[in-house]
N, C-alpha and C positions, 0 to 999 in steps of 0.2 A: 352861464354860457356867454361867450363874449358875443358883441355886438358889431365888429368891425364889419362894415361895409361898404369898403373903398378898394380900386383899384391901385395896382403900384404906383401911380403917378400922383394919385390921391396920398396914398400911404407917404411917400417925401416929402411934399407940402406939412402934413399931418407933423413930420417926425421934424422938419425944418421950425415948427412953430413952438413945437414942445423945449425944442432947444432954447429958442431965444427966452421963452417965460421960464427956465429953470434958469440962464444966466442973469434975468432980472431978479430973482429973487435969491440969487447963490448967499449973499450977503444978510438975511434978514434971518436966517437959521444955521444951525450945525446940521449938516443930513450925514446920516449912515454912508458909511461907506458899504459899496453894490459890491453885490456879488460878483463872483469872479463870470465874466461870458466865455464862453466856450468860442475859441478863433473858427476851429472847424464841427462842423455837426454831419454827423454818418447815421441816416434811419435806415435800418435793414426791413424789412417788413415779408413775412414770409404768408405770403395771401391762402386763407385757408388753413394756416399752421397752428392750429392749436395741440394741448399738451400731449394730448396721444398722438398728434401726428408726431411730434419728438420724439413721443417714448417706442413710436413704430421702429423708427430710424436710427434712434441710440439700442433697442435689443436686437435688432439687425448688425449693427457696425459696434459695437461694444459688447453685448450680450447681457447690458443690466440697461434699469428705467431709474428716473431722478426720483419725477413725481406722478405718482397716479392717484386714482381714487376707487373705494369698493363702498359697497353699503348699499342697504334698502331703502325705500322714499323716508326720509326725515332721520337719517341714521346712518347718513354719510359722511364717510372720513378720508382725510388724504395719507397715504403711506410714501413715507420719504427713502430713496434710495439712494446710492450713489451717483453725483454728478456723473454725466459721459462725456460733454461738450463743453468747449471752454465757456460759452456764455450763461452756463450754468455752474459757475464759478463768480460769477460778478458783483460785487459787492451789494449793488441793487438790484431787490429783484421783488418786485410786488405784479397786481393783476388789472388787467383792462376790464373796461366795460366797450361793448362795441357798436353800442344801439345805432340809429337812424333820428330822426328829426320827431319822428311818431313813435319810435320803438322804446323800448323798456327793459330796466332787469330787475327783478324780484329776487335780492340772495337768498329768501326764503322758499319762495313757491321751487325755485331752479331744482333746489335740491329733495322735493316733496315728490314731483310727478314729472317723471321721468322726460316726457313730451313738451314740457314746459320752455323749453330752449328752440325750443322751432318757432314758434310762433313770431310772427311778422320780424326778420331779420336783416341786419341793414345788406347793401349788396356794398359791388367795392367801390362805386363812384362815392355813395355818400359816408365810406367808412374812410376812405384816401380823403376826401375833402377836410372832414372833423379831425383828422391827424393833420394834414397840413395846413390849415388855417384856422383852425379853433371855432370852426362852426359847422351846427350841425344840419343837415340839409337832407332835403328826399332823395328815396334812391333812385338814382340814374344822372344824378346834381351833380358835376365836376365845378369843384371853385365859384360855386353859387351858393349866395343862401337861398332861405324857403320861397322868396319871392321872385327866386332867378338873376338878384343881382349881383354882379362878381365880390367878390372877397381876396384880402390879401392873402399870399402862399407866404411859407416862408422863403423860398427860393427869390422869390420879389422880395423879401425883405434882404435878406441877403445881398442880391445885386446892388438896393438899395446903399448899402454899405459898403459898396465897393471891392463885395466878394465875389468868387465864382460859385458856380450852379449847376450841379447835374440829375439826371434822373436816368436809371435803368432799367432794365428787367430783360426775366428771361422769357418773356410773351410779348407778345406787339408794343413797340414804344408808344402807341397810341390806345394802348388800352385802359384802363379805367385808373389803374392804381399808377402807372408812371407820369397821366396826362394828370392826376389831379393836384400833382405838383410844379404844373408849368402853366397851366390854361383857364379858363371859364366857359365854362360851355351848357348848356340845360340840358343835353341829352350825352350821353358816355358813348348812344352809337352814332353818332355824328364823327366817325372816324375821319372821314377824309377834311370836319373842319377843323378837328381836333390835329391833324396834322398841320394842317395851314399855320396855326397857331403856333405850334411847337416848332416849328419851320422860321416863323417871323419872331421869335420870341428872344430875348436876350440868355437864353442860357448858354454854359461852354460844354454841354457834355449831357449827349442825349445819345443812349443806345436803345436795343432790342433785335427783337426777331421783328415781322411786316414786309419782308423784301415780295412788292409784285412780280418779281420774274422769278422765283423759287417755290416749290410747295413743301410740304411738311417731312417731307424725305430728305430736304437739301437739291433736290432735283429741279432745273432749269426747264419753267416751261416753254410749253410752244407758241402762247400767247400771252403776257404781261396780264396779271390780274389788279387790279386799281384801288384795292377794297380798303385800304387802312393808310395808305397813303395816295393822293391824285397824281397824275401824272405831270402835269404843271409842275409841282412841289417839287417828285423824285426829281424833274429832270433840273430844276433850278439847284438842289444839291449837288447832281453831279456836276454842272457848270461852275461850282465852289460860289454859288451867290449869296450874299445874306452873310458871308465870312465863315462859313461852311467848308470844314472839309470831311468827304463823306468816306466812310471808311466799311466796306464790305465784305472782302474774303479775308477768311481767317488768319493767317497769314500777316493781314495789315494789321489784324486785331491785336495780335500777338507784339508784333513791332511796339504798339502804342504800350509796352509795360516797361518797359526800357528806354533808356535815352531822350533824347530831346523830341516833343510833340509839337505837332499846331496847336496853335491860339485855341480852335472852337473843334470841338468831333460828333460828330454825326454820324453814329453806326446804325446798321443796319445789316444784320446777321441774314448769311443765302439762307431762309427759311420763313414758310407763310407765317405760322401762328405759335409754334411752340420753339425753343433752338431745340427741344427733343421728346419731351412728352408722348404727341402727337403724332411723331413718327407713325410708321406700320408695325405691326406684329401684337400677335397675344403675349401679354408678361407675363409669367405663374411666379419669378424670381426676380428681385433688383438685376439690373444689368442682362438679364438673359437676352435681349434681342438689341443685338448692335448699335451704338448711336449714330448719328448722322455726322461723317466726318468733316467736312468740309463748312462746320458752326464753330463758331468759340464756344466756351461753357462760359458760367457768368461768374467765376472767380477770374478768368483770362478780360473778362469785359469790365471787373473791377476794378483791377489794378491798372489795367490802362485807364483805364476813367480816371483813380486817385494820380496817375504821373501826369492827367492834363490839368486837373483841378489843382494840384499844387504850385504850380506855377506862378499863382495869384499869391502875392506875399502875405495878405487880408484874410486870406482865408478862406474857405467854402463852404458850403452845402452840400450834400449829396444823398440822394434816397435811392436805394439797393433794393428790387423786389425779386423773389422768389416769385415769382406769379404761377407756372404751372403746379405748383400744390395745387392750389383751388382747383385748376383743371383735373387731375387724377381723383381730388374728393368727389368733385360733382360726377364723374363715373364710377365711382367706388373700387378703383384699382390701387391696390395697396403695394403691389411691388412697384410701379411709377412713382406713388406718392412718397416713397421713404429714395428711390432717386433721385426726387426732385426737392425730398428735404436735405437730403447729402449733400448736392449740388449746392444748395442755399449754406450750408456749412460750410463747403470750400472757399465759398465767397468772404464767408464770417471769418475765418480765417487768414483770407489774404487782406482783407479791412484790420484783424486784429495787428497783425506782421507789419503792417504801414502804419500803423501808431508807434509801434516799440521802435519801428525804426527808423521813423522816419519824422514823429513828432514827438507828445507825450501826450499823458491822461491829465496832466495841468492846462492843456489849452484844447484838447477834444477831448468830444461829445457821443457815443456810443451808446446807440440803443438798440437795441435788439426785440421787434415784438412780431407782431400780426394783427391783421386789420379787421378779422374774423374766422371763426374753425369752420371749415366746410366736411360734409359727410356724416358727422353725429360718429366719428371711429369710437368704439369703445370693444370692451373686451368680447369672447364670446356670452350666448346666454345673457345677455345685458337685457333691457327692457320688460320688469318696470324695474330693476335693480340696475348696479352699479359694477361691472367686475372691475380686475385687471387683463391688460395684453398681456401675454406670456410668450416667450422665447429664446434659441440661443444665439450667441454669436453666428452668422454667416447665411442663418437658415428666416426663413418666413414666418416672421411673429404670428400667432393666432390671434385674430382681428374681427370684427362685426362691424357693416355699416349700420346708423340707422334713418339715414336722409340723402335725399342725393342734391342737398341744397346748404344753406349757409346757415348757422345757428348764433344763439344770444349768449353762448357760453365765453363765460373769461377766458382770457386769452393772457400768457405772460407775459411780462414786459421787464428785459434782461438791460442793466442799463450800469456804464461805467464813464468816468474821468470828467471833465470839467460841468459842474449843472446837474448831476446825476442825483448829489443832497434832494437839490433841491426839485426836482422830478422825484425823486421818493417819498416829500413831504405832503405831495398833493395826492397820494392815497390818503383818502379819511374815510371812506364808505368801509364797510366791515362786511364780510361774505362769511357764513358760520364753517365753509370748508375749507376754503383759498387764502383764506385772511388778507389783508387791508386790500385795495384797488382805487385806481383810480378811472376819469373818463376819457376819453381817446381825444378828449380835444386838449385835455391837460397838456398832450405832446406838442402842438404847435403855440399853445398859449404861453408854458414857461418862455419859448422865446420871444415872442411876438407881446405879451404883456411885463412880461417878465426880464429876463437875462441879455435879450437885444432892445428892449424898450429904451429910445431916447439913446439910444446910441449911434457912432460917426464912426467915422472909417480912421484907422491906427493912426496917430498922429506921424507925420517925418515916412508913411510908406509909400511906397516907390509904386506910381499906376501904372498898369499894364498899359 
């Protein structure tokens, strides 16, 4: 587990010192030529998405599953089908582990006693934290370790190098998994300091849902509610402070995938907590109860993000989250949850189409996971055995909850183009069902120890 306990400013100094001691010594060795670093890094993170949440969503919209698994305690196997989604085509493709600072996985017990996956499971502040900065921390920890003191992001490493920086999602930009890639903070519900943060922060490219004047319908209330952002802050974004320009009805959202952008965007989608989840109405079906018209979806919030992030000739960061999965698992509503894994596709999709078109898999970085499977979804009749989901194209897979909380189960990790090797090399733990995996800090480490360690900004490029 890495040890780094510096902030961004620490981190420069740090990476400013490494430099000079590698050009003292450049002469006194032959060193290996480094691997190649990825210019751009895209983490999609699909909160709560583990393998039957895909395999809900792929026999939904496809009508077949890649991978499941059936069997009895100690007699469990994985049955392989046909890919549905492109990310299940990816050249890499191994399994997470998603523990906490306290938490744990047993690849043996997991698949013994059925119950075995619930037990103490990280939540998303300290699952976001150990993805983006390679440490692993209590839950409710944003960008701290065990002791409370900040830790570098990658997104701070990044800037550090003279690239740009974003974070999304389709839940509160100040919630757990968007902030713990911009912020430090000791508590996740510390929302309004968690915006202050994100507000004063150097990033170019911060969306979500959180608007205090809208509720979860898209509907403008009667009195501004203050809960995920202060009013201080909204109103300094709208005044364009801080080099802020704030971007709200859809509309604007839309404009930002095309053409020329501002410098820095700060969206904030008309809706309190979900851009649709959340809405009103019972779902029995995907899509049965109308969405909120007047939100982006977060493939429209993506590719405006990628046209402001590309800007920077250096390069970016950017983390994609799916955040209302989680929300549908922890109510165990299975036709929201395979909308909100669809939705997290459209997005993977308009990420994939701005690689082919727009760069290559020689200089991005594509990874595709989750941060943890909420809900326990497995087939019916599950518990203490193993089924399958079963179902056809267009109609409502056959599904069982068995938690209405976050679990210690592997989670995929779909991963292509520049760095991807070597993110595949650091599964070495062996799982007797999932085979190889690695640990969720693995993803912030290859860069931060790894493929951006001791690195400068492109030689001859042109600063913003």
């Amino acid at each position: 587990m890495s040890t780094r306990r510096i902030t961004a400013s620490l981190a420069s100094l740090v990476l400013v010192g490494s430099l000079a001691c590698a050009g003292a010594t450049a002469d006194a060795a032959p060193r290996k030529k480094a691997p190649k670093a990825p210019k751009n890094v895209i983490v999609m993170i699909g909160d709560g998405m583990g393998y039957n949440q895909i395999t809900a969503a792929s026999l939904y919209d496809k009508g077949r599953a890649y991978k499941q698994t059936v069997g009895t305690p100690g007699k469990v196997r994985e049955v392989t089908g046909k890919p549905a989604f492109g990310y299940e085509r990816f050249p890499v493709q191994v399994d997470m582990a998603t523990t906490w600072n306290e938490g744990s996985y047993d690849p043996l017990r997991a698949w013994k006693d059925f119950d075995y996956v619930k037990v103490s499971p990280t939540d998303s502040a300290a699952a976001g934290t150990a993805m983006a900065t390679g440490v692993k921390t209590y839950n409710a920890g944003l960008g701290v370790d065990p002791d409370g003191k900040p830790v570098e992001n990658i997104s701070e490493r990044a800037i550090s190098m003279g690239k740009a920086a974003g974070s999304i999602s389709s839940v509160q930009f100040s919630h757990a998994t968007p902030a713990s890639y911009v912020v430090h903070n000791k508590s996740r519900n510390d929302y309004l300091g968690i915006a202050s943060q994100e507000v004063a922060s150097k990033m170019t490219v911060m969306m979500g849902a959180g608007h205090p004047a809208f509720d979860d319908n898209g509907k403008k209330l009667d009195k501004p509610n203050y809960k995920y952002i202060g009013e201080k802050d909204f109103t300094a974004l709208q005044e364009g402070q801080k080099g802020w320009n704030l971007v709200e009805e859809k509309a604007d959202f839309e404009k930002l995938t095309k053409g020329k952008t501002p410098k820095r965007v700060f969206g904030i989608a008309q809706a309190a907590t979900t851009l649709q989840q959340a809405r009103d109405g019972e779902s029995s079906e995907p899509y049965d109860v109308p969405f909120n018209k007047n939100v982006p979806d977060l493939a429209t919030m993506t590719k405006g993000a990628l046209n402001v992030l590309d800007n920077d000739p250096d390069g970016f960061t950017l983390m994609v989250e799916g955040g209302a999965i989680d929300w549908a698992g922890h109510s165990n509503n299975g036709a929201r949850n395979i909308e909100e894994t669809l939705e997290f596709n459209k997005a993977f999709t308009a990420v994939n189409d701005w690689v082919t078109k727009n760069s290559n898999w020689n200089e991005t970085l594509l990874i595709v996971t989750a941060d943890h499977e909420t809900g326990y979804m497995e087939g019916v009749n599950a518990d203490p055995n193993w089924t399958l989901l079963r179902g056809k194209k267009g109609t409502m897979p056959r599904l069982s909850w068995y938690s209405g909380d976050h679990t210690n189960q592997l989670v995929p990790v779909y991963a292509k183009g520049a760095g991807s090797k070597q993110l595949a090399a650091k599964a070495v733990a062996g799982d007797p069902v999932r085979g190889k995996y690695l640990d969720n800090t693995d993803l912030a480490n290859l860069l931060l120890d790894d493929l951006w360690a001791n690195r400068t900004q492109a030689a001859g490029s042109k600063k913003k």
